[in-house]
C-alpha positions as MATLAB code, in Angstrom:
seq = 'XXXXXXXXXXXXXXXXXXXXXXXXXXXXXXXXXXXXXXXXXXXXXXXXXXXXXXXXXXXXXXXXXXXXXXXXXXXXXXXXXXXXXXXXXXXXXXXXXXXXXXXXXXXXXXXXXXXXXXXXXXXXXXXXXXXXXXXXXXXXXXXXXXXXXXXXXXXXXXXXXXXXXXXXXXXXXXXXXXXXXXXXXXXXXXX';
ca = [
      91.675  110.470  172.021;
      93.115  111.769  168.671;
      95.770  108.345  169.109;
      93.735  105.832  170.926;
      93.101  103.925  167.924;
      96.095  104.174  165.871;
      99.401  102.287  165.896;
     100.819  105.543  167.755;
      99.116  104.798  170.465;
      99.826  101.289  171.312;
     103.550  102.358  170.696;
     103.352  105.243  173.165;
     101.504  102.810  175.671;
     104.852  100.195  174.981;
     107.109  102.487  175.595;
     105.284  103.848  178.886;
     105.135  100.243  180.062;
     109.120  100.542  179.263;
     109.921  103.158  181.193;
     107.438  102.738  183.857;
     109.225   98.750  184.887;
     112.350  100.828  184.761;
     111.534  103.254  187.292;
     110.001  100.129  189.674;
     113.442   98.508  188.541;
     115.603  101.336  189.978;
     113.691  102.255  192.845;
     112.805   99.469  195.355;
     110.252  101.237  197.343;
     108.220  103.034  194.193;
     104.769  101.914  193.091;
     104.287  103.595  190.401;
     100.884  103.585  187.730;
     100.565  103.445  184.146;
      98.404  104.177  181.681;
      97.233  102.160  179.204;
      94.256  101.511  176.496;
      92.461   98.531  176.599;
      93.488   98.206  173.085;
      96.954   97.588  173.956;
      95.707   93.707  175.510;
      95.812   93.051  172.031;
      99.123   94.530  171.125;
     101.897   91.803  170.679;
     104.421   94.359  171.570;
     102.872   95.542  174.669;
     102.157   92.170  175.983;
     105.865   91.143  175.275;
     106.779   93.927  177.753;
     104.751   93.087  180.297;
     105.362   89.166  180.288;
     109.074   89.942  180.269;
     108.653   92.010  183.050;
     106.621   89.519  185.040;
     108.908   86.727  184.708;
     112.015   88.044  184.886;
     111.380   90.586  187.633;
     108.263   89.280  189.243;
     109.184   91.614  192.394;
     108.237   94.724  190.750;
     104.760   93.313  190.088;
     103.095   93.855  192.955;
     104.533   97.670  193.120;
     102.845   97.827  188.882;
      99.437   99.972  188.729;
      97.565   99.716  185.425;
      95.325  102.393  184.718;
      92.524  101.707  182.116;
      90.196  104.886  181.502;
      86.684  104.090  181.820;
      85.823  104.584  177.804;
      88.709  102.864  177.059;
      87.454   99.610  178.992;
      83.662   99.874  177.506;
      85.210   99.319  174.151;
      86.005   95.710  174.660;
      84.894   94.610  178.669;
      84.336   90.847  178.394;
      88.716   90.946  176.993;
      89.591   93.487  179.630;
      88.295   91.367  182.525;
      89.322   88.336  181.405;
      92.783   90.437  181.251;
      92.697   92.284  184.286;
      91.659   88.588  186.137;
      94.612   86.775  184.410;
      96.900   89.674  185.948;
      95.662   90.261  189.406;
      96.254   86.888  190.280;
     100.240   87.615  189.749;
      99.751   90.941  191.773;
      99.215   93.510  189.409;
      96.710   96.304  190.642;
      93.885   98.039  188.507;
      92.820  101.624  188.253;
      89.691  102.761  186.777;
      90.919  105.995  185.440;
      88.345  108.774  184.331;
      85.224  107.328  186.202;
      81.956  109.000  185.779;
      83.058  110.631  182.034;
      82.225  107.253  180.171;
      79.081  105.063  180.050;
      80.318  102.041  182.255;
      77.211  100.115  182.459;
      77.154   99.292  186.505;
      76.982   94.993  185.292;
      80.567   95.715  183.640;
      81.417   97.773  187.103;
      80.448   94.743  189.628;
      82.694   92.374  186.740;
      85.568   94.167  186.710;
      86.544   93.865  189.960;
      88.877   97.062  189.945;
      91.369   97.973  192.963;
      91.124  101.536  192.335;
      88.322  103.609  191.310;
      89.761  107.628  190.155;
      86.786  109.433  189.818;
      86.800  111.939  186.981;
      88.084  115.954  187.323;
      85.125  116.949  186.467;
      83.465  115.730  189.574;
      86.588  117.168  191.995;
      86.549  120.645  190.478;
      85.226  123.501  192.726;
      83.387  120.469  194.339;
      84.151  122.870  198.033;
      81.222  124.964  196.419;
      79.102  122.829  193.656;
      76.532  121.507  195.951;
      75.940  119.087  192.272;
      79.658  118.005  192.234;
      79.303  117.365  195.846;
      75.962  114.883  195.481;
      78.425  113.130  192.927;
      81.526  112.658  194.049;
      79.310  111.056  197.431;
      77.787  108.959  195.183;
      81.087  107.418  193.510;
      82.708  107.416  196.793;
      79.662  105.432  198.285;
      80.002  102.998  194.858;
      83.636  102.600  195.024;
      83.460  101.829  198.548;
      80.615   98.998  198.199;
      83.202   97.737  195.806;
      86.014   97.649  197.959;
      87.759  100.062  195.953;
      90.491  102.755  196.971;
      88.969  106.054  195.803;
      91.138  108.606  193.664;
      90.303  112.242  193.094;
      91.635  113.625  189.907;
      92.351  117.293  188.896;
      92.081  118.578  192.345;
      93.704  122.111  192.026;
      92.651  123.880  195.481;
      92.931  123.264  198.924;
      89.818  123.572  199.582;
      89.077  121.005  196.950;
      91.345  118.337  198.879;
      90.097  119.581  202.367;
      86.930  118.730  201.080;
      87.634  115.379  199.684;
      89.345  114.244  202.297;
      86.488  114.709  204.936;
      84.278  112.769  202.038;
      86.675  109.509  202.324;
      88.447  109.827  199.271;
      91.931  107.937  199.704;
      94.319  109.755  197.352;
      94.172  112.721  195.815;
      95.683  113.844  192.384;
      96.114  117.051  190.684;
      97.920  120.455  190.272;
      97.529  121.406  194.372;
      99.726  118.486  194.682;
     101.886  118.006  192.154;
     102.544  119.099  188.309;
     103.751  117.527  185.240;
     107.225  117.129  185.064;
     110.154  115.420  182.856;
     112.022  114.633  186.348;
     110.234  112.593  188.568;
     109.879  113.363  192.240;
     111.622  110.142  193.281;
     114.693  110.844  191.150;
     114.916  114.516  192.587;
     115.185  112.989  196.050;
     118.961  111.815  195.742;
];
């Protein structure tokens, strides 16, 4: 948050783009996703990336997940569809990242037309036991899924978090019980 409007932060989302279309570069069977602020549509440098990317390689395309956090889309949602529509029609995919800790107003929701809905941590945590977190994540399942959106579960940390996602329909799940942060990716550790 403390970069999302600043210079920094449409460099940082550049050089993600970067390295991200060098990892789908190097490794034929990856699809990988990337994070990015809707203020980075704007961003001449960013969008150089990206077009180079799509016409010189357009085979990595269809493997390229753009993540857009839910606050970051409200800022500017007539640009970011018009974006997002420009791009799916070469094969990119979208991910709704952070869902349920913005304001998306459910018009903006049916426009969008996202592939993938991630619903916020804050819903998946100790959701086994939160009868509250449970009534919510049902909810954003049942909306994603009237959508015809893949469903995400972020910051899931137990297995009795995933067990219980799983049995709820979620379609991917994302967090510490799976996976942690780390400076060598899990493809590159495979060779």
């Amino acid at each position: 948050g403390v970069i999302e409007d600043t210079d920094l932060g449409r460099q940082i989302d550049c050089i993600a783009l970067r390295l991200g279309i060098a990892a789908l570069r190097a490794e034929p069977q990856l699809r990988l996703s990337i994070n990015m602020s809707a203020r980075s549509v704007g961003y001449p440098g960013w969008m150089q990336v990206l077009r180079r990317a799509i016409r010189n390689r357009p085979d990595i395309v269809h493997r390229l997940i753009l993540e857009i956090t839910e606050t970051s889309a409200m800022q500017m949602p007539e640009i970011v569809k018009i974006f997002m529509e420009d791009l799916q029609d070469k094969g990119i995919v979208f991910a709704l990242d952070d869902f349920g800790a913005g304001y998306t107003a459910f018009r903006h929701l049916r426009s969008f037309c996202f592939d993938i809905l991630k619903i916020d941590g804050q819903f998946a945590r100790n959701v086994d036991t939160d009868p509250d977190n449970q009534v919510l994540c049902e909810a954003l399942i049942s909306l994603a899924r009237h959508f015809d959106m893949l469903v995400v579960a972020e910051a899931v940390e137990t297995a009795q978090e995933a067990q219980w996602l799983r049995m709820a329909g979620v379609d991917c799940l994302q967090g510490y019980h799976l996976g942690v942060p780390t400076m060598t990716p899990p493809w590159a550790k495979a060779g």
